[in-house]
C-alpha positions in Angstrom: 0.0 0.0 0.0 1.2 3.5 -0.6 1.5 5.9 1.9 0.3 9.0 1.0 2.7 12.0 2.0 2.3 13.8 5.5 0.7 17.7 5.3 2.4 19.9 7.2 -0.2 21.8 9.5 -0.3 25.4 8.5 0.3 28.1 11.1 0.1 31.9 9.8 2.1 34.5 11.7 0.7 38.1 11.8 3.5 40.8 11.9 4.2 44.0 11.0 7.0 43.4 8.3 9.5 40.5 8.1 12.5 43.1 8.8 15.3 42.3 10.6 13.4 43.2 14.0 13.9 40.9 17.0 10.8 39.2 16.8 11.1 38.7 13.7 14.6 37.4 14.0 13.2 35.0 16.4 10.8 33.9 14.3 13.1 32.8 12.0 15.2 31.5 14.3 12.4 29.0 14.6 11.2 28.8 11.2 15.2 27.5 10.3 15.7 25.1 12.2 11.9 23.2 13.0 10.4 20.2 11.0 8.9 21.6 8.2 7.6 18.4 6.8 5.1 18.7 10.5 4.2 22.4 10.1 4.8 25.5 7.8 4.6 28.9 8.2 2.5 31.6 6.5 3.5 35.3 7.1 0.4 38.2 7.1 2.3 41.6 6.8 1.7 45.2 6.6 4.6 46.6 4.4 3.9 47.6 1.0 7.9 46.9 0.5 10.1 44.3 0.4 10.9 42.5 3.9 14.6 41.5 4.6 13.5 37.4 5.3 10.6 37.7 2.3 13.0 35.1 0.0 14.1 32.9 2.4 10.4 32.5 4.0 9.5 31.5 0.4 12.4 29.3 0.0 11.6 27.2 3.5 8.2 26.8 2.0 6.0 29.8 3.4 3.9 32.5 2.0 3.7 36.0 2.5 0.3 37.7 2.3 0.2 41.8 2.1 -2.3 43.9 4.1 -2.9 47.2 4.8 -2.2 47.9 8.5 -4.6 49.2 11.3 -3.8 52.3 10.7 -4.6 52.5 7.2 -7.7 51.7 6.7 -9.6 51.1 10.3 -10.6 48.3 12.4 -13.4 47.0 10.6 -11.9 46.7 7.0 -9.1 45.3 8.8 -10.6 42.3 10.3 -12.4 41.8 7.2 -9.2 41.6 5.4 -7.6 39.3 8.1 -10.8 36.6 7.7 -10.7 37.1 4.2 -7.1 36.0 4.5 -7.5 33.4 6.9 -11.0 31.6 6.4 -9.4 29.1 3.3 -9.5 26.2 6.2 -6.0 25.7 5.9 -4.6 26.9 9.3 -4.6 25.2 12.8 -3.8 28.4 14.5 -2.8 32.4 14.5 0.0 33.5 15.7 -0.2 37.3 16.4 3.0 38.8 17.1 1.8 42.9 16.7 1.7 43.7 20.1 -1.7 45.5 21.9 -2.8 45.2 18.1 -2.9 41.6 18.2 -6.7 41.5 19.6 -7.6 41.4 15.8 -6.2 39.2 14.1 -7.3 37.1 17.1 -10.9 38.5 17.1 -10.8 37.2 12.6 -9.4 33.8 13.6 -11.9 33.6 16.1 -14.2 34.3 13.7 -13.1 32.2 10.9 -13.3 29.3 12.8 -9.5 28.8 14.1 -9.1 26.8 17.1 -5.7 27.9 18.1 -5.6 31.6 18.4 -1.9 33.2 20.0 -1.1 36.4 21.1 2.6 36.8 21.7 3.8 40.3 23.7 7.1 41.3 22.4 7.3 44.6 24.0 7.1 46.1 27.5 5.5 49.8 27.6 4.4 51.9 24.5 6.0 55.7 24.1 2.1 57.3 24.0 0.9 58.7 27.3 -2.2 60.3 28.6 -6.1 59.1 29.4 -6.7 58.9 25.9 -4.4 56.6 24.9 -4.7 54.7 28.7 -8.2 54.1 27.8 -7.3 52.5 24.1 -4.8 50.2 25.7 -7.4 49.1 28.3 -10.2 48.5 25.2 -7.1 46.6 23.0 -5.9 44.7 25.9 -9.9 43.5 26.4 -10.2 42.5 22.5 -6.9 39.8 23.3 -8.6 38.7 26.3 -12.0 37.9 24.7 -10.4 36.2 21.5 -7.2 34.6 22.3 -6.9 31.3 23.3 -3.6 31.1 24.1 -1.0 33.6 25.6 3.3 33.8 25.3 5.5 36.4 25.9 9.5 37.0 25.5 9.7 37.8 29.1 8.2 38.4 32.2 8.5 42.4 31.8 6.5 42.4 28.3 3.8 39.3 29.7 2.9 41.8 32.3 2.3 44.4 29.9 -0.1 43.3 27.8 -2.0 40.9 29.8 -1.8 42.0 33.5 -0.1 41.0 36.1 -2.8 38.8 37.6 -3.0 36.7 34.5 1.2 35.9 34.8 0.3 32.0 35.2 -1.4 31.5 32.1 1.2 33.3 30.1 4.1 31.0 28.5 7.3 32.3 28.9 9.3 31.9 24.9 12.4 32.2 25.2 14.1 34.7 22.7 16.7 32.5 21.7 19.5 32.3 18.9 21.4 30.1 17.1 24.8 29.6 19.2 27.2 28.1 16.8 27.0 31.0 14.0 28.5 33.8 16.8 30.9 31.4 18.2 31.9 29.7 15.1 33.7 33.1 13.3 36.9 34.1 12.3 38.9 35.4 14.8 40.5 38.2 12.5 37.0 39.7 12.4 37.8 42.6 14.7 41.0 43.4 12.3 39.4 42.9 9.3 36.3 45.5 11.1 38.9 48.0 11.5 40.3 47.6 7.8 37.3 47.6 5.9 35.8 50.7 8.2 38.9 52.8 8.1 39.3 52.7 12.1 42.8 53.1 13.6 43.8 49.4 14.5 44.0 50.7 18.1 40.8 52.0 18.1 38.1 50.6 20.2 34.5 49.8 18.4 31.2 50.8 20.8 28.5 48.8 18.6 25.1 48.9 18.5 22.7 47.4 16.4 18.8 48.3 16.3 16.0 49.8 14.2 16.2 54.0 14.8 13.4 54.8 16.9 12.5 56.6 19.9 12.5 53.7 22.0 16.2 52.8 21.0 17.5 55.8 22.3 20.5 56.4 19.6 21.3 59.6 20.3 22.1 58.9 23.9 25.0 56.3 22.2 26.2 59.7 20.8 26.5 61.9 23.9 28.2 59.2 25.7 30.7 58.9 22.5 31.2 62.7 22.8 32.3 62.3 26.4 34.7 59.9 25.6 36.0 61.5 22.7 37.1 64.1 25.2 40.0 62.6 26.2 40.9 61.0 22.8 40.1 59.9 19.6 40.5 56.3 19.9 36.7 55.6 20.4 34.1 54.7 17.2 30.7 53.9 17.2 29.0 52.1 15.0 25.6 51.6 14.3 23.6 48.9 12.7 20.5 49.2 11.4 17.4 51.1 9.5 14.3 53.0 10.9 12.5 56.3 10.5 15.3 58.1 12.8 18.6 57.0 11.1 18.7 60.6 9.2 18.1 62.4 12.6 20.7 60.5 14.3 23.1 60.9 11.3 22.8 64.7 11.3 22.8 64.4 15.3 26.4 62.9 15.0 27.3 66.3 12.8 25.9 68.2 15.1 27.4 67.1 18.2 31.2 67.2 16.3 31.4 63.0 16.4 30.4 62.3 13.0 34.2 61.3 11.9 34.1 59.1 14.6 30.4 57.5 13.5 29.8 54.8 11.3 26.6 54.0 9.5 26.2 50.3 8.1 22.7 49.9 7.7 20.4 46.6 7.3 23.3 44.0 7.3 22.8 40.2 7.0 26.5 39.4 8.4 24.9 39.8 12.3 26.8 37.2 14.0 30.5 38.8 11.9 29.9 42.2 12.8 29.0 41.4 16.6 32.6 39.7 16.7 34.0 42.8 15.3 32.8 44.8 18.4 34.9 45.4 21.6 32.0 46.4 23.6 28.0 46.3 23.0 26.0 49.4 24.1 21.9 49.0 24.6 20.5 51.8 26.2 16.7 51.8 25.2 14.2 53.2 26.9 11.7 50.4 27.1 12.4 46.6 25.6 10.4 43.0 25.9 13.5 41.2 26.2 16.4 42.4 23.3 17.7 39.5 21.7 20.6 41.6 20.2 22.0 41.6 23.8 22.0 37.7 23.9 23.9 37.7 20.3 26.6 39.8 21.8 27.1 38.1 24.6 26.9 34.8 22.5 30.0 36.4 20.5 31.6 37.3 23.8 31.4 41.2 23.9 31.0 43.4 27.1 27.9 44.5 27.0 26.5 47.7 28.9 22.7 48.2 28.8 20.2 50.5 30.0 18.1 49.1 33.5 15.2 49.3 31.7 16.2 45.8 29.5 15.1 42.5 31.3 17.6 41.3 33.4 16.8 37.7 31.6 19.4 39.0 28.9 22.1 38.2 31.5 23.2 35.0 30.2 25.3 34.9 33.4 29.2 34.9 31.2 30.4 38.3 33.3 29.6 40.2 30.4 26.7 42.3 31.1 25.9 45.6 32.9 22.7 47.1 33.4 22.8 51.3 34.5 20.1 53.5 34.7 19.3 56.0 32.0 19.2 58.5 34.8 23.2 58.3 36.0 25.3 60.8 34.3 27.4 60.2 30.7 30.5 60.2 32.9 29.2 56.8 34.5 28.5 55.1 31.7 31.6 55.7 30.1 33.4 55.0 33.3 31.7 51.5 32.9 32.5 51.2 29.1 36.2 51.8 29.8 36.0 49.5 33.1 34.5 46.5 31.0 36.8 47.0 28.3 39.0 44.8 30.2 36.4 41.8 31.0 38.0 38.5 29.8 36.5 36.7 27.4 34.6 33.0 28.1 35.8 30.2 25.7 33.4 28.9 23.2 32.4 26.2 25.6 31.8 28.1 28.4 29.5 30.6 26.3 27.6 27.3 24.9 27.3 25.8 28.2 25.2 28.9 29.6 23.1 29.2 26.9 21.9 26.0 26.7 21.8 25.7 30.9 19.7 29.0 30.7 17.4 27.7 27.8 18.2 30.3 25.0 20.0 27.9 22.7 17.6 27.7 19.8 17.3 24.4 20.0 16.0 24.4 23.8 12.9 26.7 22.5 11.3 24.6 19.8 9.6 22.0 21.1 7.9 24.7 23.3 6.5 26.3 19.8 5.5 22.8 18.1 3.8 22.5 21.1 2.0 25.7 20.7 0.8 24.8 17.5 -0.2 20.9 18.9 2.4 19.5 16.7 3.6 16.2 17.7 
C-alpha cells in the first residue's frame, strides 16, 4: 500500500514586516531550524515593500500575504481583510506577534473558525501617554482577552504588559533565543578585518550597536556618551547597525554634536553574528524593551555588553559580560563603565555554549515549546 505523503499543519504569523526586528529574527530563528515536513509557516504583513527574510520565508516553503495595516484603513476593513485571509481552512492556529494590536487578528481567527488563536507580547511599555491613549490600551488589551486562546511572551516584563499582572500563570514564557554556533563559530581576524574595511585606527576601540532607529532605541544617547569619551581621545568609534525612520536624525545628530568622523553607518546588514565579533564592547541603552535579543547575540559572541536598567535582566546569560545602569546616571558613569569592562576577559566557546543552553536560550531548547504551541507532535 502507498502511503500518502504527510501535510504539514499550516500556522500563519501576523507581523508588522518580516525586517530584521527581533521578533522577527526569532521567528526565523524557529522557522530554520523546525520540521517543516510537520508544520509551515505563512506570514500576514503590513509593508507595502520588500521585507529583509521575504525570499528565504519562500524558499523554506511559506507564503507571504500583504495587508494594509490598522492604521490605514480602520478596524473593521481590517478584520475583514484578516478573515478574508484566513478563512481558506488551511490553518490550525494564528500566531499574532503585533503587540496590543494583536486582539484582531485574534478577534478574525476567532471568527473564521480557528481553534488555536496566540497572542505573543514582544514589548514592555508603548511611548504614547495620557487618558486617551490609557483608555485605548485598556479596550485593546480587552479584544486579546476575549479572542485569544492562548498567551506567550518574550519575558516576564513584556507578559505583564499586555495581559496583566494577575494573568502571569497563564502566560508562556518563549524564550528569545538564537542560534549559538554561528557567533561562536567566526573568524577570529574579524575585529581586524572590522577596522580595515571601516577605516578605524587598529588601536581604536568599536562601541556597537545594532537596532531599528526609533525613539525607544534611544540612539542619540550612544552619541553623547561617544562625545564624552572622545574628550579625552580619539581612539573611540561607534557604529551603528540598522534602518528605521530616525537613522537621518541621528546621522545629522552625529554632525551636530562634532562625532560624526568618529560614526559609522552600516545599515540593514545580513553578516549579524560577523559584525558582533567585530565589536569590543555592546551598548543597549533603550528606553523600554520586551527582552532584546541583540543583547543575547553579543554576549553569545563574547562582547562586554553595557545596557540600560530598563532591559530585562533575563538577557544576562550569566558569562560576566553584562551591565545594566540606569538611563538616569550621568554620561560620565556610563563611560566609566565602558572603559571598566573593556577589560572583562573573554569565556571560551564552551563556556558561552554551556550557559546558553543551561539557561534555555539555545535555539534548540525553545522549539519544542513552539511545536507544542501549534499541537504538533
Amino acid at each position: 500500500m502507498i502511503m500518502e505523503p504527510q501535510v504539514p499543519k499550516r500556522v500563519l504569523h501576523v507581523v508588522s514586516s518580516m525586517g530584521r526586528g527581533g521578533a522577527e529574527t526569532l521567528i526565523m530563528n524557529v522557522y530554520r531550524n523546525m520540521d517543516r515536513s510537520l508544520c509551515q509557516f505563512d506570514f500576514i504583513t503590513h509593508s507595502s515593500g520588500v521585507g529583509d527574510y521575504d525570499e528565504e520565508i519562500r524558499n523554506l516553503g511559506g507564503r507571504i500575504y500583504q495587508i494594509q495595516s490598522l492604521g490605514e484603513i480602520g478596524p473593521f476593513r481590517y478584520v475583514k481583510d484578516l478573515k478574508r485571509m484566513m478563512s481558506n481552512g488551511e490553518y490550525t492556529a494564528v500566531h499574532a506577534h503585533t503587540d496590543y494590536q494583536s486582539g484582531f487578528p485574534a478577534l478574525a481567527a476567532k471568527l473564521s473558525g480557528i481553534q488555536t488563536r496566540i497572542c505573543h507580547s514582544h514589548s514592555s511599555s508603548w511611548l504614547k501617554s495620557g487618558k486617551r491613549e490609557e483608555l485605548a490600551l485598556k479596550v485593546l488589551k480587552s479584544l486579546i482577552r476575549l479572542s485569544a486562546t492562548k498567551y506567550c511572551s518574550c519575558s516576564e516584563e513584556a507578559a505583564a504588559f499586555l495581559f496583566g499582572k494577575k494573568r502571569k500563570k497563564e502566560v508562556q514564557i518563549l524564550h528569545n533565543s538564537i542560534e549559538v554556533n554561528e557567533y561562536v563559530n567566526t573568524d577570529s581576524n574579524l575585529k581586524m578585518m572590522m577596522h580595515q574595511t571601516l577605516n578605524i585606527p587598529d588601536h581604536a576601540k568599536i562601541i556597537g550597536h545594532v537596532g531599528r532607529f526609533s525613539d525607544s532605541k534611544n540612539q542619540q544617547f550612544i552619541l553623547n556618551v561617544l562625545k564624552s569619551l572622545l574628550v579625552e581621545g580619539p581612539d573611540y568609534y561607534a557604529v551603528f547597525v540598522g534602518d528605521g525612520p530616525l537613522r537621518q536624525r541621528i546621522e545629522s545628530k552625529a554632525e551636530e554634536l562634532g562625532v560624526g568622523e568618529n560614526v559609522k553607518f552600516l545599515g540593514i546588514r545580513t553578516d549579524i553574528p560577523q559584525l558582533m565579533n567585530g565589536f569590543d564592547i555592546f551598548i543597549f541603552p533603550s528606553l523600554f524593551e520586551g527582552f532584546g535579543i541583540v543583547l543575547l547575540e553579543a554576549q553569545c559572541a563574547g562582547v562586554p555588553c553595557i545596557a540600560a536598567d530598563s532591559v530585562p535582566k533575563s538577557t544576562d546569560m550569566g558569562l560576566g559580560l553584562t551591565k545594566y545602569l540606569s538611563l538616569h546616571s550621568s554620561i560620565e558613569q556610563w563611560c566609566k563603565e565602558i572603559k571598566s569592562s573593556l577589560s572583562v576577559s573573554k569565556p571560551s566557546k564552551d563556556e558561552i555554549r554551556q550557559q546558553f543552553t543551561n539557561k534555555g536560550f539555545h535555539i534548540e531548547n525553545v522549539l519544542q515549546d513552539w511545536m507544542q504551541l501549534y499541537d504538533v507532535g
